[in-house]
N, C-alpha and C positions, 0 to 999 in steps of 0.2 A: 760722458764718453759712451759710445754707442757698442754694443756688440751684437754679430751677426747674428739672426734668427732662421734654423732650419726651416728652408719654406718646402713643401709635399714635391718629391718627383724633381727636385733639381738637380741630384746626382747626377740623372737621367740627360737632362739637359747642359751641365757641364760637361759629360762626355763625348755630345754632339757638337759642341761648342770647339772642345777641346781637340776632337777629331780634324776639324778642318781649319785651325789655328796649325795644327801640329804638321799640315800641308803644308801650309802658308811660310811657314820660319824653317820648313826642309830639316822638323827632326823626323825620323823614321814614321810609315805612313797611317799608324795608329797608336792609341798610346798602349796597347797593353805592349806593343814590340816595344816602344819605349822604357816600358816598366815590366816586360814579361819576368816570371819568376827564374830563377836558374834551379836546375835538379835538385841541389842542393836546399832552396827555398822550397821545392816539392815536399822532398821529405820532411821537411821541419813543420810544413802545412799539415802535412799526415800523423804528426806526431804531437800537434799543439796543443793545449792546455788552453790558453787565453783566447776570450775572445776577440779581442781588437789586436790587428796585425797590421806590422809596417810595410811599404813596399820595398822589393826589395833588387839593388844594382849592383855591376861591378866597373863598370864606369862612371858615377859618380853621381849625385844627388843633389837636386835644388829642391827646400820645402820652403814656401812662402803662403800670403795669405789673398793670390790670385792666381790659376791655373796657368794664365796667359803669360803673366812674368815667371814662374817658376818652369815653363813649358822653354821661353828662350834662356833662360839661364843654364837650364840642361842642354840644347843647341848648344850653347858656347864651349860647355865641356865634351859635346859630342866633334865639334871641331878642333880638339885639342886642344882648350883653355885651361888654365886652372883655377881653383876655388875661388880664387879671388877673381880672375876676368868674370867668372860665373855670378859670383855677387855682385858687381858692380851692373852688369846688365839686368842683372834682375832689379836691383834699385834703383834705375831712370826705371825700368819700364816697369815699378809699380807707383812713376810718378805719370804716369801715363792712364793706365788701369784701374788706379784707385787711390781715385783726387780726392777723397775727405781723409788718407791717411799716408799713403804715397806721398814725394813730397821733393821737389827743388826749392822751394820757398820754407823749409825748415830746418833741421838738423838730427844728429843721434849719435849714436856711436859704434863701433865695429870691433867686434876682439876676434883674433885673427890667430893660428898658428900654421905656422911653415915647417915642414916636416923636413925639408930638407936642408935645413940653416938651423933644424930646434929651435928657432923662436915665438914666441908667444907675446906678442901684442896686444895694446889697447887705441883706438884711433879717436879721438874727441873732434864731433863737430858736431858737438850743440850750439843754440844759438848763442848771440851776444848780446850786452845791454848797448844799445848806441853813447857815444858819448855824451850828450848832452839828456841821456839819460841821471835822475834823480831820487835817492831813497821815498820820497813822500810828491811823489811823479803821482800815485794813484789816490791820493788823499785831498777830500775837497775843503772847501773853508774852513771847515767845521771841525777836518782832524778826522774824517769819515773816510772806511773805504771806498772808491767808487767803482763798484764791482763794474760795473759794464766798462768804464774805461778801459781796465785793463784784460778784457775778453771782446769786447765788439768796437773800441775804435784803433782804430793805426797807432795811437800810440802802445798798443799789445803788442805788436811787431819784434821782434828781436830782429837782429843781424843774421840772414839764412846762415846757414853752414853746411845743408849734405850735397852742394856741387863741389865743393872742396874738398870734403871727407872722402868721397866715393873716387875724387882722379885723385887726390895722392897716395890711396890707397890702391888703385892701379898704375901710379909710378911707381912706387917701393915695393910690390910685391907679382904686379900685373903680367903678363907675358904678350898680350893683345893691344891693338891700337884703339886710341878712341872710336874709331870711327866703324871696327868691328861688337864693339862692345854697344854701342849707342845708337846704332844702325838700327838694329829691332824696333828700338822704344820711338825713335824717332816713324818708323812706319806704321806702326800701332796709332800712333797721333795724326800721322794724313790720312788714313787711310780710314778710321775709326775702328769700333770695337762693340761687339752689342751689348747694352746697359743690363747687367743681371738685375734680378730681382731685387738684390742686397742694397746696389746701388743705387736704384730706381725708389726705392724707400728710403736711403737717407738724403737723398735728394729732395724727395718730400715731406721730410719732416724738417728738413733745415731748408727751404724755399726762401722765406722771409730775408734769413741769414744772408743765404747767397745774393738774392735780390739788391740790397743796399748800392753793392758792386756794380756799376752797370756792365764792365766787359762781361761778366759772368752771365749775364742774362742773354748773350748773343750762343753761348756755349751749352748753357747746363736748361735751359728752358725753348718752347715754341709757342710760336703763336696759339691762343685761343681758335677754334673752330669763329669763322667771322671777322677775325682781329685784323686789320691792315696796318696799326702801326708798327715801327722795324722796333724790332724786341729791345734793342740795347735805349729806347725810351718810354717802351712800351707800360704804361703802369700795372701794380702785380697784379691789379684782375685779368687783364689781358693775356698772361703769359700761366703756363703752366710747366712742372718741371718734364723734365726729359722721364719716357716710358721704359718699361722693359719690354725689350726685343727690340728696341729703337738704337740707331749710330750713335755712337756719342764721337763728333771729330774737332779737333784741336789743333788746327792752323797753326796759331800761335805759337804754342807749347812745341807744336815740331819745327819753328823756326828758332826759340831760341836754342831747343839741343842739339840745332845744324850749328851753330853759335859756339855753344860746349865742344862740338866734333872741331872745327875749324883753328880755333883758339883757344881750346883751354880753359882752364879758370876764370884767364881775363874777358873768354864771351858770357861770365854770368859777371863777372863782380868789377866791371870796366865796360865804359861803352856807353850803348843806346838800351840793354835789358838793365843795370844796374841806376840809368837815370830814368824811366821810367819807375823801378821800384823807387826811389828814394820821391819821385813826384807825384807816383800814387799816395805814400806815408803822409807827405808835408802838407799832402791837398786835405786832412782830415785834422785827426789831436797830435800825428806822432812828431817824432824829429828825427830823421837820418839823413845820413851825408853822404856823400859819393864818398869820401874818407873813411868814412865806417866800413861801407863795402870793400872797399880798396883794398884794406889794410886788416882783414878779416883773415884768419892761419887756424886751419885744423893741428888738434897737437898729437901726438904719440906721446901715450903716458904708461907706466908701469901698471898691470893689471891687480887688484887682487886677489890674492893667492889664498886658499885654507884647505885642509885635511878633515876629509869626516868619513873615519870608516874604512881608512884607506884609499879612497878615492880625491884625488885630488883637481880642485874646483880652481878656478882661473873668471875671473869676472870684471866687471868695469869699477874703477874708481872715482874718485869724484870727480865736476861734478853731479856723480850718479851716486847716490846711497844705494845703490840697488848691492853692490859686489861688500861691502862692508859688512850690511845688516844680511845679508844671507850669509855669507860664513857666520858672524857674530850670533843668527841662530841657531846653524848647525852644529855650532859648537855647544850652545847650551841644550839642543836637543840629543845629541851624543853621549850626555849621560845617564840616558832612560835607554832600555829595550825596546825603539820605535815599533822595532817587525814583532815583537812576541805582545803588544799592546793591540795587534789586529788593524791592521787596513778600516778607518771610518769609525773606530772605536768611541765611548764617547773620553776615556783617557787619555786617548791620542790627541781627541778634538782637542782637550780642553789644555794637554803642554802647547800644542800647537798654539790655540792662543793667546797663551799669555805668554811664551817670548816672543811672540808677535807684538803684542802691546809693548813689552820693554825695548825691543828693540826700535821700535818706531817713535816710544817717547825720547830715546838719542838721536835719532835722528832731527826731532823739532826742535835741539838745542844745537849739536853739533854740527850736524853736517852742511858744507858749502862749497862753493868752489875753492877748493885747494892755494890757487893760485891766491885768492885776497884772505882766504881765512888759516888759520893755524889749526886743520880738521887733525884732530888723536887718530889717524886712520890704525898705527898697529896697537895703542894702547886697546880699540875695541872691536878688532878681532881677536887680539890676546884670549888663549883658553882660560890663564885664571879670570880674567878678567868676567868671563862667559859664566865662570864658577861662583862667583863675587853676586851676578845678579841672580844665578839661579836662586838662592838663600831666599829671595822673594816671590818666588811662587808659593803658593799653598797649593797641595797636591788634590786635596779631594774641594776648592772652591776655593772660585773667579775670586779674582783682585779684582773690587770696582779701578778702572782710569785714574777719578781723580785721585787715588790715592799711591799713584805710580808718578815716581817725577824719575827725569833723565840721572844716568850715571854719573860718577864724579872718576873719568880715565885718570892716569896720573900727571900726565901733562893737560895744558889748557886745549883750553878749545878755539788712454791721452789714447778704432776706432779710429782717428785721429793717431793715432800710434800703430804701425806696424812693425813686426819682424819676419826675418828670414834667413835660411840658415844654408849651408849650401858643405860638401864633400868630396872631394875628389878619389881619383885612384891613385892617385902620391900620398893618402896620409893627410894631407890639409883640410884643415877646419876653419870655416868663417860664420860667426854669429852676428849678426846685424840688427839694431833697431831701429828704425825712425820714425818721426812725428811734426806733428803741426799743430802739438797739446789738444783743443779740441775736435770735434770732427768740421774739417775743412778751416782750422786754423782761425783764423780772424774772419773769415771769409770774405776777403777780400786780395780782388785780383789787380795785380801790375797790367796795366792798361795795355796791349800789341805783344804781352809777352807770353800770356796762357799762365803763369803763376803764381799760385794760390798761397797767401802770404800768412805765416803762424802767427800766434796767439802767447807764446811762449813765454810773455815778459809774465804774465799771474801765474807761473810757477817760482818767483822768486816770492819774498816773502814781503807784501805789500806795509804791509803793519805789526808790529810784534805782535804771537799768540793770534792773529787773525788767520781764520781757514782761507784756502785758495779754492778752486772750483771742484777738487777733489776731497775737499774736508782735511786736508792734510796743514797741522801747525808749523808758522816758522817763526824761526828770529832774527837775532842780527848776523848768525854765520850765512842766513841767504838774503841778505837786505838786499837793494838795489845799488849797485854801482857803473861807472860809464868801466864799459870794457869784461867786464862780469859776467859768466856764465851761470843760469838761476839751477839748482837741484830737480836733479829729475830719478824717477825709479825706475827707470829703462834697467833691464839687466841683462844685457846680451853675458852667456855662458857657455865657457867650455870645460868638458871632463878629460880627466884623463883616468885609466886606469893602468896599474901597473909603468908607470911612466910614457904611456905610450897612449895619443889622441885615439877619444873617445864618443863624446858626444859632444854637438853643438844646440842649442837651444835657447831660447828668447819668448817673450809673449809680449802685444801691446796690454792697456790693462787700468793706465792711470797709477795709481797709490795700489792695486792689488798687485802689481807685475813681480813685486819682489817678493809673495807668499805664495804667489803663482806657479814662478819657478821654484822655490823651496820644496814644493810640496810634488813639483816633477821630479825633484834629485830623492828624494826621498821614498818615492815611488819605484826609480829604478835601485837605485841602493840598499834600500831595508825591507822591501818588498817584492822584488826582482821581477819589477814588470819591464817588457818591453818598453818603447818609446811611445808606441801608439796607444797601448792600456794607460801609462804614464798621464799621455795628455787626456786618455777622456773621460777619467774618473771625476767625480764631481770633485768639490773645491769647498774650502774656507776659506776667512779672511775675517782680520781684525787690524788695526791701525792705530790702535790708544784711544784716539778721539774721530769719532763717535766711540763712544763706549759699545760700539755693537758687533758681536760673534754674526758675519753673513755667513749663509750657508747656501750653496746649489742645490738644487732636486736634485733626490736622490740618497738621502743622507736619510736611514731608519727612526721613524717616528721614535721611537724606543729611546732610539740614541739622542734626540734632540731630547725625550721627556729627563734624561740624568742630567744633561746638559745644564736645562730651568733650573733642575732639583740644585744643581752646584751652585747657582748664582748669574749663570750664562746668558746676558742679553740677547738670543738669539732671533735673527728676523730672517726670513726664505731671500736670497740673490737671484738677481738675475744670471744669464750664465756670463761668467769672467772670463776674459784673455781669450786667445787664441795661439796657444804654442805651436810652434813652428822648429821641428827636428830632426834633425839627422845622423847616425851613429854611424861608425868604423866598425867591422868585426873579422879582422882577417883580411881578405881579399873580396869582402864585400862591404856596400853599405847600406843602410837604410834610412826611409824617410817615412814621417807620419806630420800629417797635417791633421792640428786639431780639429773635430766634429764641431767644436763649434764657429768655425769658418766656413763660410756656404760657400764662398766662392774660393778658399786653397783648395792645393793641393800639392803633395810630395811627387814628382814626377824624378825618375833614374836614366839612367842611359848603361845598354848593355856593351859591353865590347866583342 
């Protein structure tokens, strides 16, 4: 899984970009009128402490992880939408924007609150296993995994999910028509969009990948200087990927979400886009059926719920471990003094990771999808429960891994991933994640349709105790079954404080997303940073297996040298996640787009 790289002077050029995008979709005719500060954010300027600030709105907030969709999602609230019409537009149009993570060819999920009903939802549409999917589907003669199987052919595929997810999540909560909502994304795709930097690099580093595909090579590459043959047979010397500064346009992709506007659900998952994907799959390893698609239902499930500190956390359940294992750590981090241990400490590092480790060794026993598995969801957020494991940390030095095995509850037992978060001025909160597990999914496109098909099926668990492309263990709570959704660490997140919505928040991330977000809740709770300091403090991570404490630049030699001294595997990370947030605080809100997203950003709308 890829994450952005700050390239020199793009701000600069985001804002140019964003300037005349911000023409274009008719929000107000620059962005600081979009995002200008209110008096009120004057003085709080003149009187701040921190250096990283959020922007800041009184008409409503979209942060995501491309300017362009987080730029119409604020449009939509600027035209009287609410949170949700506002999420939903910005997720077509970051499957528009940013095709290795954006996505109608995958899934995710969506936790949602409604301020004016007090309800608090969670929306499942991750992907599914097809039916005539098989536990030992990725297993060769031999009883071997066949890693590439289930990463580079069709049979990786799951059952999409976020065309679903995103319109029933604009019938049940939406106030706008498809066709206001999808309307942007849909022009962004005839019209094009210039390839940044970000995406001009992962385009060339994943070439090969995309290549395989021939529709893709009509889209995402050009002819060599000299080349006459037509790209989509052109061999890959001939073709080169698409440049930054260059269009990127997608025909296709805006014919099937004329498709989506016109009919609904049934113009992805019925029809002429739902037999092309099933005859792109069946032309390679996989198996799906027009019945698969058919028959394919986003669910609403119970979100959830934990207390740390008084503030109370609302997150996704399975199958996400992402909402489990973060209350599950915050509970066991709540009996230490996090804020009087100091911000980066190397004491802090070190609780940090080791209920990170235990909590992630439950997960590679426990957790699956709900619906086939008997997951102890309240056995392991239970505080005693949290009590019970803390007994095995050693306070002054690391637990090696293998000497951590899963808990015994008392009943039995992805880059390629984006989020975005979005606020209104009613109070509503919506946190979003979606994905196509690797970057660009299986990379492979549904021939006439522009849909870039995931990868999803290697996050179920191919083999006991075998790692997935994230190093992550599973077993039989996420084997493979027909109709099965595989475990994912998406952790779309909402705060409340004082009973009343707070923050929303999400990062993509792979296997880090759920230490990612931890250590944002714990940044603004025990630490009392804004949202924007929140997300751009550097980061840890550990997962059990690897046995390895990563660590971001940034983090005091000093602190790493106690770390050793304890016993702490530690290796330098590249930089993780990309959180995407936005807060309530009265009659404003605010948004912060992680630094390390070259191309988000938090974009507001004044009233």
């Amino acid at each position: 899984m890829s994450d952005s790289i700050r390239t020199p002077h793009f701000d600069a050029i985001k804002l140019v970009w964003g300037l005349c995008i911000a023409l274009w979709v008719g929000i107000p005719s620059s962005l600081a009128q979009v995002a200008a500060p209110s008096s009120q954010a004057v003085l709080q300027y003149a009187q701040r402490q921190e250096i990283f600030q959020p922007n800041v709105a009184t008409g409503g907030m979209v942060a995501s992880d491309h300017y362009l969709a987080s730029e119409i999602g604020a449009n939509i609230l600027k035209l009287g939408g609410n949170a949700v019409d506002a999420a939903v537009a910005t997720g077509f149009a970051l499957a528009v924007v940013l095709p290795y993570a954006g996505n109608l060819g995958g899934g995710g999920f969506m936790l949602l609150h409604q301020s004016s009903q007090n309800v608090t939802e969670a929306i499942d549409f991750r992907e599914m296993a097809p039916q005539q999917s098989s536990a030992d589907m990725f297993l060769d003669h031999n009883g071997n995994v066949a890693r590439e199987w289930s990463i580079e052919s069709t049979a990786a595929i799951g059952v999409p999910g976020s065309v679903a997810g995103l319109l029933l999540a604009l019938e049940r909560h939406g106030t706008m028509s498809r066709e206001t909502v999808i309307g942007p994304a849909i022009a962004l795709a005839q019209d094009g969009f210039i390839v940044s930097p970000t995406l001009a690099r992962l385009l060339r580093t994943h070439a090969d990948h995309l290549y395989k595909s021939p529709p893709n090579r009509s889209i995402f590459f050009r002819r060599v200087a000299h080349s006459k043959c037509e790209p989509i047979v052109c061999p890959r010397e001939s073709l080169r990927p698409l440049a930054a500064g260059e269009t990127l346009i997608q025909a296709d992709l805006a014919n099937t979400l004329n498709r989506i506007v016109n009919l609904g659900a049934d113009g992805f998952y019925r029809g002429p886009v739902a037999s092309r994907i099933v005859d792109t799959i069946n032309a390679d390893r996989g198996q799906m059926t027009l019945g698969d698609l058919r028959d394919y239902k986003a669910k609403i499930r119970q979100p959830i719920w934990g207390d740390y500190r008084g503030i109370q956390i609302a997150s996704m359940p399975p199958p996400s471990a992402g909402g489990i294992h973060l209350v599950q750590m915050l509970n066991m981090l709540e009996q230490w003094a996090i804020a009087s241990d100091g911000w980066g400490s190397a004491i802090n590092l070190h609780r940090f990771s080791e209920v990170a480790k235990l909590a992630y060794a439950d997960r590679a026993t426990h957790l699956g999808d709900a619906d086939f598995y008997p997951v102890p969801i309240h056995e392991l957020i239970a505080k005693d429960y949290a009590q019970s494991r803390l007994s095995l940390i050693n306070e002054t030095h690391a637990t090696a891994s293998e000497q951590i095995k899963s808990g015994q509850p008392k009943t039995q037992e992805s880059t390629e991933t984006t989020h975005f978060s979005v606020a209104d001025r009613h109070g509503n909160l919506v946190a979003t994640t979606t994905t196509l597990n690797l970057n660009f999914g299986s990379g492979w496109m549904a021939e006439g349709t522009g849909v870039l098909l995931n990868n999803e099926m290697d996050d179920f668990s191919a083999k006991p105790g075998f790692p997935n492309a994230f190093g992550l263990i599973g077993n039989q709570a996420n084997a493979i079954a027909p109709g099965k959704r595989p475990l994912s660490s998406m952790t779309p997140t909402l705060l409340f404080k004082e009973g009343k919505p707070w923050i929303a928040t999400g990062s993509p991330g792979g296997s880090r997303i759920i230490t990612i977000v931890l250590q944002f809740i714990t940044n603004v709770s025990d630490h009392g940073m804004n949202i924007a300091s929140a997300s751009a403090m550097p980061r840890m991570h550990h997962q059990w297996l690897p046995d390895t404490l990563w660590l971001e630049q940034g983090f005091s030699p000093d602190t790493i040298a106690i770390l050793r001294g304890m016993g702490h595997p530690v290796k330098a990370s590249r930089a993780a996640g990309r959180l995407q947030s936005v807060a309530i605080e009265g009659r404003q809100q605010f948004g912060a787009s992680d630094p390390r997203s070259t191309d988000g950003a938090a974009i507001g709308i004044l009233e």
